[in-house]
C-alpha positions as CSV (number, residue, x, y, z in Angstrom):
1,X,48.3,4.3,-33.3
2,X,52.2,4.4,-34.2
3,X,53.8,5.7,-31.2
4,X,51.3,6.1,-28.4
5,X,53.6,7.8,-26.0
6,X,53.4,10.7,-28.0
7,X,50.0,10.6,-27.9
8,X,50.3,10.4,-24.0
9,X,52.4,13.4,-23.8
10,X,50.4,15.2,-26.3
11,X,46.9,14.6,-24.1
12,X,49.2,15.4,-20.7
13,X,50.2,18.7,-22.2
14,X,47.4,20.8,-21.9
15,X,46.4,19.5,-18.6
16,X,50.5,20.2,-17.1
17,X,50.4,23.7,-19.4
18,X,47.6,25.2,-16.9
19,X,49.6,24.4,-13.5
20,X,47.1,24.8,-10.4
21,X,43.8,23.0,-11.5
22,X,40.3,23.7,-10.1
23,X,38.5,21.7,-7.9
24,X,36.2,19.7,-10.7
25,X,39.6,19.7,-12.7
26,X,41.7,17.7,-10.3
27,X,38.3,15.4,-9.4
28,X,37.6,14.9,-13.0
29,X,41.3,13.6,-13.8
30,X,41.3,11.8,-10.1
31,X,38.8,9.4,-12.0
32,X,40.0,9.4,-15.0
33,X,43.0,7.6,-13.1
34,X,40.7,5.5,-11.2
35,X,39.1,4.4,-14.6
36,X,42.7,3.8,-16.3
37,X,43.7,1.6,-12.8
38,X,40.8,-0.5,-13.7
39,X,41.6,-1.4,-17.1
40,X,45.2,-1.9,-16.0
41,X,44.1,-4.2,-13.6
42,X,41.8,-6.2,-15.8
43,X,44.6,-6.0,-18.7
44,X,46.8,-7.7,-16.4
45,X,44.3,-10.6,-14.9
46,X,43.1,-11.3,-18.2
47,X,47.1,-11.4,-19.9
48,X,48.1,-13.9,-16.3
49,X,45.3,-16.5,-17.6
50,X,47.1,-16.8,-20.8
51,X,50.8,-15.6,-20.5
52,X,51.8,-17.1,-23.8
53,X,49.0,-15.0,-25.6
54,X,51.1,-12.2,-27.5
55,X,48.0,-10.2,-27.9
56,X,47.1,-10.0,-24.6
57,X,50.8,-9.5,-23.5
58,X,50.8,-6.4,-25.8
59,X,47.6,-5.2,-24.2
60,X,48.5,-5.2,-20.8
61,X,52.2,-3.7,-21.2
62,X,50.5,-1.2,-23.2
63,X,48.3,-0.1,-20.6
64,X,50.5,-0.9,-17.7
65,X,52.5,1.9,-19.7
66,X,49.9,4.0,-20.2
67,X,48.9,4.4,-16.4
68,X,52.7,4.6,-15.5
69,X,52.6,8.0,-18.1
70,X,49.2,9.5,-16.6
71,X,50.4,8.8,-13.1
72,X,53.6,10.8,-14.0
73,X,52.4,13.3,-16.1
74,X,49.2,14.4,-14.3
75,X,48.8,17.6,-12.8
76,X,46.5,15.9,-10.2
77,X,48.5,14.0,-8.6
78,X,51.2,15.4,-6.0
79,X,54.6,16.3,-7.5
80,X,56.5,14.9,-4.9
81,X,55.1,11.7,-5.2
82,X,54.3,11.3,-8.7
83,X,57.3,9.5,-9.8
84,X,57.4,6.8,-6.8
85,X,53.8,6.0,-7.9
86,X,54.7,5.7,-11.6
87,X,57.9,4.0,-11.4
88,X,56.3,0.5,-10.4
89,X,54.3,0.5,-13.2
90,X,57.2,0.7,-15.7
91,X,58.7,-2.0,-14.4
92,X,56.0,-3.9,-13.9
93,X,55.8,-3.7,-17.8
94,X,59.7,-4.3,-18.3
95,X,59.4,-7.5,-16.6
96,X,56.9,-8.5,-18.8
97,X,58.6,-6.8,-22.0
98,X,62.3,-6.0,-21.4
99,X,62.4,-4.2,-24.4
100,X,59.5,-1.5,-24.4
101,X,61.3,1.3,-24.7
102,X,58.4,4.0,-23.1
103,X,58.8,2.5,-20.3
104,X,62.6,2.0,-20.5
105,X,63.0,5.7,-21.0
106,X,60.6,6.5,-18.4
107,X,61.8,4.7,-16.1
108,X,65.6,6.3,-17.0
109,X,64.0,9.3,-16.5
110,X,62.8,8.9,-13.1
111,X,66.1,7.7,-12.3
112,X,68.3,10.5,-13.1
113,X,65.3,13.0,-11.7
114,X,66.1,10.8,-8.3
115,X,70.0,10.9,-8.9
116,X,69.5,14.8,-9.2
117,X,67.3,15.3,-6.1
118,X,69.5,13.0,-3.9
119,X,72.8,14.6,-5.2
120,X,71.2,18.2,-4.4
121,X,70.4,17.3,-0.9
122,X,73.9,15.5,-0.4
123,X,75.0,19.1,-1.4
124,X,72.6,21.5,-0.2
């Protein structure tokens, strides 16, 4: 796939378009978190046994990305918390790959989302 963030954000959007999710909704994508944690994690062990392996370094920021997305994007989890949760994740995968730019721009994004909620309480 050419640009798999916008494949993330495509398969977040119907799930943010609906707002409040039902019960079996928010258990359903609760697990479906779970499951992507686990293949993060493996991603990761797998890439630390062979740093210098390019394909497994491209796996594991891919899905160290991925996670940060879903974690952001998911109607499941709790908006207040969403992007603290996420925020590791991107630059977990910047550290590995300074120049990812989904997670650069994510992680920008969280930023000024912070910069704006701090300035509002300085103000407010």
């Amino acid at each position: 796939m050419r640009n798999p963030s916008l494949a993330l954000a495509l398969l977040a959007l119907p799930l943010v378009a609906f707002g409040q999710m039902k019960p079996e909704e928010k258990t359903r994508e609760m697990n479906e978190l779970a499951a992507l944690r686990k293949v993060q994690a493996k991603a990761k062990t797998t890439y630390l046994k062979k740093p210098k392996d390019a394909k497994l370094k491209k796996a594991y920021v891919f899905e160290t990305v991925r996670l940060g997305m879903r974690i952001l994007y998911s109607p499941a989890m709790d908006h207040k918390t969403q992007s603290a949760q996420a925020r590791p994740f991107f630059v977990e995968a910047l550290k590995v790959d300074p120049t990812n730019a989904d997670a650069r721009k994510a992680l920008n994004q969280i930023d000024m989302i912070d910069r704006l909620i701090k300035s509002k309480k300085k103000s407010g």
